[in-house]
TIROFI-343074 format. One record per atom (N, C-alpha, C, CB): residue number from 1; residue in one letter; atom name; x, y, z. Coordinates in Angstrom, 3 decimals, decimal comma, always signed. Atoms other than C-alpha are relative to their C-alpha. Glycine has a CB too. Layout:
<nodes>
     i   aa   at         xx         yy         zz
   NUM    a   CA          X          Y          Z
...
</nodes>
This chain:
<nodes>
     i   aa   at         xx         yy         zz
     1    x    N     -0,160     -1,194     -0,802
     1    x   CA   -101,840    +60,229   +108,700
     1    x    C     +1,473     +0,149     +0,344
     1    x   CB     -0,876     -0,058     +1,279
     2    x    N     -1,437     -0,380     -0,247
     2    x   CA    -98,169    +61,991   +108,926
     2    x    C     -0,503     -0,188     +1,645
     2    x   CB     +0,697     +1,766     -0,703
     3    x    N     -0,027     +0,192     -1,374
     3    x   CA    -97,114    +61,569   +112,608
     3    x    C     +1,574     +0,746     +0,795
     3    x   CB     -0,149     -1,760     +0,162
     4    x    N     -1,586     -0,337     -0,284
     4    x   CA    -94,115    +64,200   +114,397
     4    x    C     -0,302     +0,006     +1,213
     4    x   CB     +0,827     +1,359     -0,561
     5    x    N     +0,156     -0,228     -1,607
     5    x   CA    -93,557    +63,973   +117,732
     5    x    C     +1,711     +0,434     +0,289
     5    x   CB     -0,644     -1,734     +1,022
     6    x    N     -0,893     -1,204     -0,100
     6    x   CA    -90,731    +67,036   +117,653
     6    x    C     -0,651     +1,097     -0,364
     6    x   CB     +1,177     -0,062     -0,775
     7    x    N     +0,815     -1,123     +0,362
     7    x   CA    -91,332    +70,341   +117,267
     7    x    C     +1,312     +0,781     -1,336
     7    x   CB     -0,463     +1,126     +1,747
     8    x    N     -0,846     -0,173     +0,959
     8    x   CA    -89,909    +70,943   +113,767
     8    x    C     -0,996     +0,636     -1,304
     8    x   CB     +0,794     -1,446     -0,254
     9    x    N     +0,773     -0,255     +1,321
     9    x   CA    -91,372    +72,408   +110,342
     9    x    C     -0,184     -1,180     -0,963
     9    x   CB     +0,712     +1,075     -0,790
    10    x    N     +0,352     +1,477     +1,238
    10    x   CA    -93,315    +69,735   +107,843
    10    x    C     -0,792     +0,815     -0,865
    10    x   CB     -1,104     -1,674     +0,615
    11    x    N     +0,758     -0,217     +0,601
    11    x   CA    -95,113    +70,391   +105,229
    11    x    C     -1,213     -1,218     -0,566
    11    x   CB     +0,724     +0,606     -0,727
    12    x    N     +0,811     +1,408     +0,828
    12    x   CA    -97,878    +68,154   +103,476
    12    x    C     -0,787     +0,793     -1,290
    12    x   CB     -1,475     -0,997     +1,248
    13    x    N     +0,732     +0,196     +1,339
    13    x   CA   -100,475    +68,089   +100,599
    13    x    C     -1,779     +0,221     +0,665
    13    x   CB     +0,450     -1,903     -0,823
    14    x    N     +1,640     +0,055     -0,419
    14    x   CA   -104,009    +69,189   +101,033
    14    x    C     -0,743     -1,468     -0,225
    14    x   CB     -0,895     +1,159     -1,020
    15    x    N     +0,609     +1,641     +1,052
    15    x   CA   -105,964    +65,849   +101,090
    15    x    C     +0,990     -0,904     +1,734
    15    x   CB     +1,331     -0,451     -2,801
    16    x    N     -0,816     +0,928     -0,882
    16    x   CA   -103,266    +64,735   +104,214
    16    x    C     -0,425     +0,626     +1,675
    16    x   CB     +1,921     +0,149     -0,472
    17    x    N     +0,030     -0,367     -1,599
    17    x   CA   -103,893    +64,536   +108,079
    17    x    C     +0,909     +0,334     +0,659
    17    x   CB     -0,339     -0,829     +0,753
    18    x    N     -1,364     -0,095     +0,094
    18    x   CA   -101,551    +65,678   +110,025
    18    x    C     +0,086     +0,255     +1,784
    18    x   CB     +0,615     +1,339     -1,215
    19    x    N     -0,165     -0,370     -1,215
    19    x   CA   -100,584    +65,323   +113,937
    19    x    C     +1,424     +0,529     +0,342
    19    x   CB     -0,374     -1,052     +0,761
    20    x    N     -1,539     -0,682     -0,352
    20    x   CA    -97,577    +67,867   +115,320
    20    x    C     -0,423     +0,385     +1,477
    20    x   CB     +0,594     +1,592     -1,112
    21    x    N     -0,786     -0,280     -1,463
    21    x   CA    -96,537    +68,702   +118,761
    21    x    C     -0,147     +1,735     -0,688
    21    x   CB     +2,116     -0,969     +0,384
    22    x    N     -0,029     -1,762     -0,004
    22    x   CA    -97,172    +72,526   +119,730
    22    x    C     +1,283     +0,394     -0,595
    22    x   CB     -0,067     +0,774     +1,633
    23    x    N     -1,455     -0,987     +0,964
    23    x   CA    -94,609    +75,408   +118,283
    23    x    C     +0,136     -0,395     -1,091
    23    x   CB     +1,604     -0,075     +0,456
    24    x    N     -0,178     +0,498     +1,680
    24    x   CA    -94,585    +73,409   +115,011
    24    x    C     +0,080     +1,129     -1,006
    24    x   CB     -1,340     -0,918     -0,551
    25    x    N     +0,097     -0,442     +1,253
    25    x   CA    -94,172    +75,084   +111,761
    25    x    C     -1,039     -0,729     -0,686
    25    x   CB     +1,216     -0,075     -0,651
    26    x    N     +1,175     +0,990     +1,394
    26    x   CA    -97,038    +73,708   +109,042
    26    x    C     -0,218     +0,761     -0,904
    26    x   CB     -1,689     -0,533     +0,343
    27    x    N     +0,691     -0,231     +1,271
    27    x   CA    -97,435    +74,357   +105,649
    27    x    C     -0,785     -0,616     -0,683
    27    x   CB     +0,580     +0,157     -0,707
    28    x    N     +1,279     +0,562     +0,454
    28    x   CA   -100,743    +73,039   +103,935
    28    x    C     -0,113     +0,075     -1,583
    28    x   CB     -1,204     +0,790     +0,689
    29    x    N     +0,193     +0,075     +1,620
    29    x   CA   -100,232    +72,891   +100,062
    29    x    C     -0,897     -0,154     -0,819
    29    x   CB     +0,485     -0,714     -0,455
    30    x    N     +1,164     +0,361     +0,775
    30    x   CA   -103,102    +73,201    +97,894
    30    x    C     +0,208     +0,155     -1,779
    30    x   CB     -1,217     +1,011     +0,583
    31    x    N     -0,511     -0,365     +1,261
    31    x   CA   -101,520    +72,673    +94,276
    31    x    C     -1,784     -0,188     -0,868
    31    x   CB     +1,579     -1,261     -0,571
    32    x    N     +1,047     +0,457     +0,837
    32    x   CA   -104,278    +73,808    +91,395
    32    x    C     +0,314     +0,399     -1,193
    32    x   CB     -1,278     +0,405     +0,329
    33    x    N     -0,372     -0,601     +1,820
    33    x   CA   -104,339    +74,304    +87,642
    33    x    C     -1,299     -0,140     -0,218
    33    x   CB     +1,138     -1,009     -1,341
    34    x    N     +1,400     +0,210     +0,672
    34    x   CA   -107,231    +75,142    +85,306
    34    x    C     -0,068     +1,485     -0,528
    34    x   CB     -1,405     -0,518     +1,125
    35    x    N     +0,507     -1,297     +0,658
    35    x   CA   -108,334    +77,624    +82,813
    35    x    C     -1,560     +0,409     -0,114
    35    x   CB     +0,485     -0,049     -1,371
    36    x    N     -0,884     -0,940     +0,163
    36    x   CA   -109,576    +80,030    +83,451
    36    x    C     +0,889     -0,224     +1,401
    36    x   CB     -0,726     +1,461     -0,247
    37    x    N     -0,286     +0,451     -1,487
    37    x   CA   -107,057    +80,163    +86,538
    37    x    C     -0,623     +0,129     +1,173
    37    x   CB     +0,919     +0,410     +0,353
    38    x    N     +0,951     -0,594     -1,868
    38    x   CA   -108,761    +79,777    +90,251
    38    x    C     +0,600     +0,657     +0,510
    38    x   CB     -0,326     -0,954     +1,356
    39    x    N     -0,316     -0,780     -0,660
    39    x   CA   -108,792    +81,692    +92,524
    39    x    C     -0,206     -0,720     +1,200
    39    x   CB     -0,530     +1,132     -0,234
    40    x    N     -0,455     +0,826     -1,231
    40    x   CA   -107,905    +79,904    +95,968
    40    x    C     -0,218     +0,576     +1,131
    40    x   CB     +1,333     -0,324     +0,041
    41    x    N     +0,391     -0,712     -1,350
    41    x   CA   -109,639    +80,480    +99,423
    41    x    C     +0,463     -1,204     +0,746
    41    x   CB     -1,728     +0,522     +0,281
    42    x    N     -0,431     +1,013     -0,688
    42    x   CA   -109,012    +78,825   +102,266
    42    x    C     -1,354     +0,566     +1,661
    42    x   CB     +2,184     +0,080     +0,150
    43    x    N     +0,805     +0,023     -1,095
    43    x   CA   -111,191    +77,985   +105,340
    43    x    C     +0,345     -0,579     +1,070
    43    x   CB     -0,999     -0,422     -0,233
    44    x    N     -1,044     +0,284     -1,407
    44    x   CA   -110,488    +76,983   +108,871
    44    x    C     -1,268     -0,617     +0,849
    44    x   CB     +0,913     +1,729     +0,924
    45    x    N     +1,486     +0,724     -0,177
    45    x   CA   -113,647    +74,809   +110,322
    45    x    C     -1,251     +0,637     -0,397
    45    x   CB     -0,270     -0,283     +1,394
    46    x    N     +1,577     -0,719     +0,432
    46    x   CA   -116,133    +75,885   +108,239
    46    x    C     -0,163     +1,825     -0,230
    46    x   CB     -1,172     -0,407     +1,487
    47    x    N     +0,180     -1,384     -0,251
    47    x   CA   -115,211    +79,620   +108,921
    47    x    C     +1,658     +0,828     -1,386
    47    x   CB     +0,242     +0,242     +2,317
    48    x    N     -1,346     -0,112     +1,075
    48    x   CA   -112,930    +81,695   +105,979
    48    x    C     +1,347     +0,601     +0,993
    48    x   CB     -0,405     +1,361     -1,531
    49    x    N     -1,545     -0,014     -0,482
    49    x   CA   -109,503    +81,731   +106,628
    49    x    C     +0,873     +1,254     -0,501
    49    x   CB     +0,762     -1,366     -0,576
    50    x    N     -1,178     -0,963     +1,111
    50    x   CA   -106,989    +85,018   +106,181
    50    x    C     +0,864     +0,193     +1,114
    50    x   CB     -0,548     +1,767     -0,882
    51    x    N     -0,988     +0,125     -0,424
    51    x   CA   -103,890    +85,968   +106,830
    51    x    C     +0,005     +0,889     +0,857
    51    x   CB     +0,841     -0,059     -0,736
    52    x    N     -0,057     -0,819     -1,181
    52    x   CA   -103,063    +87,488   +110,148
    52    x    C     +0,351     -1,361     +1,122
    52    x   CB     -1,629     +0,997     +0,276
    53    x    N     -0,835     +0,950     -1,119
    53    x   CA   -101,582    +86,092   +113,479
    53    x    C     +0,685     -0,832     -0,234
    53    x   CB     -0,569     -0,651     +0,788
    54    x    N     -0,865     +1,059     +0,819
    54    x   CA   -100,069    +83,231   +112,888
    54    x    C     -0,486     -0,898     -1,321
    54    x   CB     +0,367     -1,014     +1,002
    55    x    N     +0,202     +0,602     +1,075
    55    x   CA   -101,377    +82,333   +109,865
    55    x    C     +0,701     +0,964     -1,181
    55    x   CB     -1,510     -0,286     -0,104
    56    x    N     -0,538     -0,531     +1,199
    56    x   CA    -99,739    +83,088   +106,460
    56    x    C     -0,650     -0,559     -0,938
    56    x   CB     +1,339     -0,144     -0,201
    57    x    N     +0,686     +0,404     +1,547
    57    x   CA   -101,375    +82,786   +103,067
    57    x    C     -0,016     +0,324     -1,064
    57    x   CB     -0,924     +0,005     -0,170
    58    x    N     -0,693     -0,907     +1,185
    58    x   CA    -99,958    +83,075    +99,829
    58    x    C     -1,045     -1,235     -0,999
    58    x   CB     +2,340     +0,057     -0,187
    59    x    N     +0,668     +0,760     +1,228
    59    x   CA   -102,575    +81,458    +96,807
    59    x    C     -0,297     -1,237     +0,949
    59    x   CB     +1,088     -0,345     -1,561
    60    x    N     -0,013     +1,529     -0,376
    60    x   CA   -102,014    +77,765    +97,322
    60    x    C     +0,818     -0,216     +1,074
    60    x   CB     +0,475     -0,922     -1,094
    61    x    N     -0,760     +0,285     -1,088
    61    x   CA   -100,040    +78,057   +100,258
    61    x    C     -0,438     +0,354     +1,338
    61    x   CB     +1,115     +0,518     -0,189
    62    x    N     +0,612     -0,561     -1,308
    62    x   CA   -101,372    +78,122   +103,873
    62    x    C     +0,975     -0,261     +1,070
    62    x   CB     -1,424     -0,665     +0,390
    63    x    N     -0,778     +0,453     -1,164
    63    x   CA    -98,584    +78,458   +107,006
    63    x    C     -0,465     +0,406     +0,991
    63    x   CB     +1,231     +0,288     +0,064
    64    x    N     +0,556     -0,121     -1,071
    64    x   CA    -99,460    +78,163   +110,386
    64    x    C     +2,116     +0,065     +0,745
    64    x   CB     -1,471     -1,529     +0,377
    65    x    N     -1,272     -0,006     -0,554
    65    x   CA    -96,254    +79,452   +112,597
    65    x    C     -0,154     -0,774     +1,027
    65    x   CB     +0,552     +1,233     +0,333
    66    x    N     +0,556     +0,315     -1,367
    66    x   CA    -95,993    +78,127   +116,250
    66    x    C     -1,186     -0,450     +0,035
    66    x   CB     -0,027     +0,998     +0,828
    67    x    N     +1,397     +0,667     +0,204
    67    x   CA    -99,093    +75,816   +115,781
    67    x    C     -0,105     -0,602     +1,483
    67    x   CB     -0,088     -1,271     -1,367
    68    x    N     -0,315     +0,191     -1,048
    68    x   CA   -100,645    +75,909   +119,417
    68    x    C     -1,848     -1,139     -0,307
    68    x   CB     +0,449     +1,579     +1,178
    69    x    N     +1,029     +1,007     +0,028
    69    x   CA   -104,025    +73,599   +120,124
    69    x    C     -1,751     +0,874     -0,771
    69    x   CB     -0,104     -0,610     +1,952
    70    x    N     +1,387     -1,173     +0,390
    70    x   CA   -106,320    +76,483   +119,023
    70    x    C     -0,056     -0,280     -1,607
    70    x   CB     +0,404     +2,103     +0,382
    71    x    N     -0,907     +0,614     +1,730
    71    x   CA   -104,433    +75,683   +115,440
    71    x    C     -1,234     -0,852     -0,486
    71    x   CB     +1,868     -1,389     +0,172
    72    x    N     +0,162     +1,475     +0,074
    72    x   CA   -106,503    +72,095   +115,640
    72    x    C     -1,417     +0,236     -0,893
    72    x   CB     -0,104     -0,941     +1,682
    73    x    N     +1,185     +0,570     +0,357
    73    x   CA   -109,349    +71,330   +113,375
    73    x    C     +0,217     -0,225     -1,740
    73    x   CB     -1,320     +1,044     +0,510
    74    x    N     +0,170     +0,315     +1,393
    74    x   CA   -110,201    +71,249   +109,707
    74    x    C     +0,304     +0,967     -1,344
    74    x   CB     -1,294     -0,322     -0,025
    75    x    N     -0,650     -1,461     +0,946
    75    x   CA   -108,108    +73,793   +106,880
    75    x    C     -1,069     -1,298     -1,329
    75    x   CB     +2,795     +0,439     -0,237
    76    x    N     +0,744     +0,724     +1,271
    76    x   CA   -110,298    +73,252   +103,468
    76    x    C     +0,656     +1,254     -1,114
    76    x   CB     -2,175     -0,122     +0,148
    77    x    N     -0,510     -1,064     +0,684
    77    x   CA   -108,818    +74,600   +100,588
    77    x    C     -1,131     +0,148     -1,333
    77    x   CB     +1,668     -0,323     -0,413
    78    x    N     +0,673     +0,430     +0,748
    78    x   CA   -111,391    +75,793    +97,717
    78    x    C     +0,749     +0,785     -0,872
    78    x   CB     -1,347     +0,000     +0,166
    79    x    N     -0,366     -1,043     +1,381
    79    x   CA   -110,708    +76,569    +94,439
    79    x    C     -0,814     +0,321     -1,446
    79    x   CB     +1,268     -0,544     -0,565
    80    x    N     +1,552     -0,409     +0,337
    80    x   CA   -113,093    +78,058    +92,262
    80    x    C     +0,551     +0,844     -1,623
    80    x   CB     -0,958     +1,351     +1,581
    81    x    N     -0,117     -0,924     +1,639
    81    x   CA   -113,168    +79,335    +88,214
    81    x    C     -1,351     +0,175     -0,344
    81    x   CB     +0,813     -0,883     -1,485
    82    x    N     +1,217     +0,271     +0,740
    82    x   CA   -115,814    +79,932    +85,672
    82    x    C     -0,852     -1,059     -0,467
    82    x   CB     +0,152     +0,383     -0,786
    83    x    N     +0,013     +1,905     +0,548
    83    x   CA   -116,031    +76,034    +85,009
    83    x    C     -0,467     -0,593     +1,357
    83    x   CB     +1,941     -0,921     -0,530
    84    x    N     +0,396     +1,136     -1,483
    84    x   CA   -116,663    +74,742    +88,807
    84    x    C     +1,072     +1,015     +1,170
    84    x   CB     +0,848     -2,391     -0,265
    85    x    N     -0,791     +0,001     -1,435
    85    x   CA   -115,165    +74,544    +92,014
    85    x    C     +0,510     -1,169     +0,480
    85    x   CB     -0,803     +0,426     +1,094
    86    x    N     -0,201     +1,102     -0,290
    86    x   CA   -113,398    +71,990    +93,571
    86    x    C     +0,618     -0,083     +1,349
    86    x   CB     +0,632     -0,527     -0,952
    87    x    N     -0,455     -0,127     -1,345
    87    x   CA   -112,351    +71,629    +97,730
    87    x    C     +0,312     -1,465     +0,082
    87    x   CB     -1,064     +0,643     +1,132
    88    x    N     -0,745     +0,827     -0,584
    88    x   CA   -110,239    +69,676    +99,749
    88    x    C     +0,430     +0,436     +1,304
    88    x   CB     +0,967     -0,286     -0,770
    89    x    N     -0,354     -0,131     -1,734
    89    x   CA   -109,396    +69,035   +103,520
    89    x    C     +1,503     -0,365     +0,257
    89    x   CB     -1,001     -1,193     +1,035
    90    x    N     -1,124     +0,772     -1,201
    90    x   CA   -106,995    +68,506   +106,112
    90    x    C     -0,235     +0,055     +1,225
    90    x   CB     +1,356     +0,500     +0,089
    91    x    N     +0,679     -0,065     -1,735
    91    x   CA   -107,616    +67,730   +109,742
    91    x    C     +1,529     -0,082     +0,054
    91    x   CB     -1,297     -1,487     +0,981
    92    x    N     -1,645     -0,307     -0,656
    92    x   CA   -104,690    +69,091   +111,798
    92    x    C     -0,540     -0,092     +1,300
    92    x   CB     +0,959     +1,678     -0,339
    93    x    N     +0,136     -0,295     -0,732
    93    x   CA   -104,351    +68,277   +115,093
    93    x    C     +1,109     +0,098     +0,669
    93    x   CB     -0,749     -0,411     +0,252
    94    x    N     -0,506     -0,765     -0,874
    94    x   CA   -101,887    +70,022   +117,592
    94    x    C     +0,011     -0,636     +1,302
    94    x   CB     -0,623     +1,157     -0,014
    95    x    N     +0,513     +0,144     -1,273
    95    x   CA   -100,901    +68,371   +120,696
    95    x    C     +0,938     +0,358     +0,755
    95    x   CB     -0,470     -1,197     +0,344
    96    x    N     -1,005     -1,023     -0,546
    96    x   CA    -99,515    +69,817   +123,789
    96    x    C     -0,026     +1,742     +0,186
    96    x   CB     +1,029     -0,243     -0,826
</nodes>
């Protein structure tokens, strides 16, 4: 589990835990490949995830601006073709 205790921008790797101190920056990386190419959702405990407020979401990329305690739980990234699907977590938690 990454560990910041500043309030600075990190990024990680879907697949990584991750504790930050409020106001943080976070980016959540979900690198995928596969033909045909997926198409990449993202979820936020169980519930789908889009972009608005402080969240940003570009494909494989999920940023959380100012990450306050509301931020805190479980980003899952899925990614999905004609061939399968395949998901992955991250537990974020926010303290402060």
């Amino acid at each position: 589990m990454k560990s910041l205790t500043s309030r600075i921008s990190t990024s990680v790797t879907i697949g990584q835990n991750l504790d930050i101190l409020s106001l943080s920056n976070v980016t959540i990386r979900c690198p995928v490949a596969g033909l045909p190419k997926p198409v990449i959702s993202w979820s936020f405990d169980d519930r789908a995830l889009e972009h608005g407020g402080n969240i940003r979401i570009n494909g494989g990329k999920l940023v959380i601006r100012s990450a306050n305690t509301l931020d805190s739980g479980r980003y899952t990234c899925v990614a999905s073709n004609l061939v399968g699907q395949t998901r992955a977590q991250t537990v974020l938690t926010v303290i402060g």
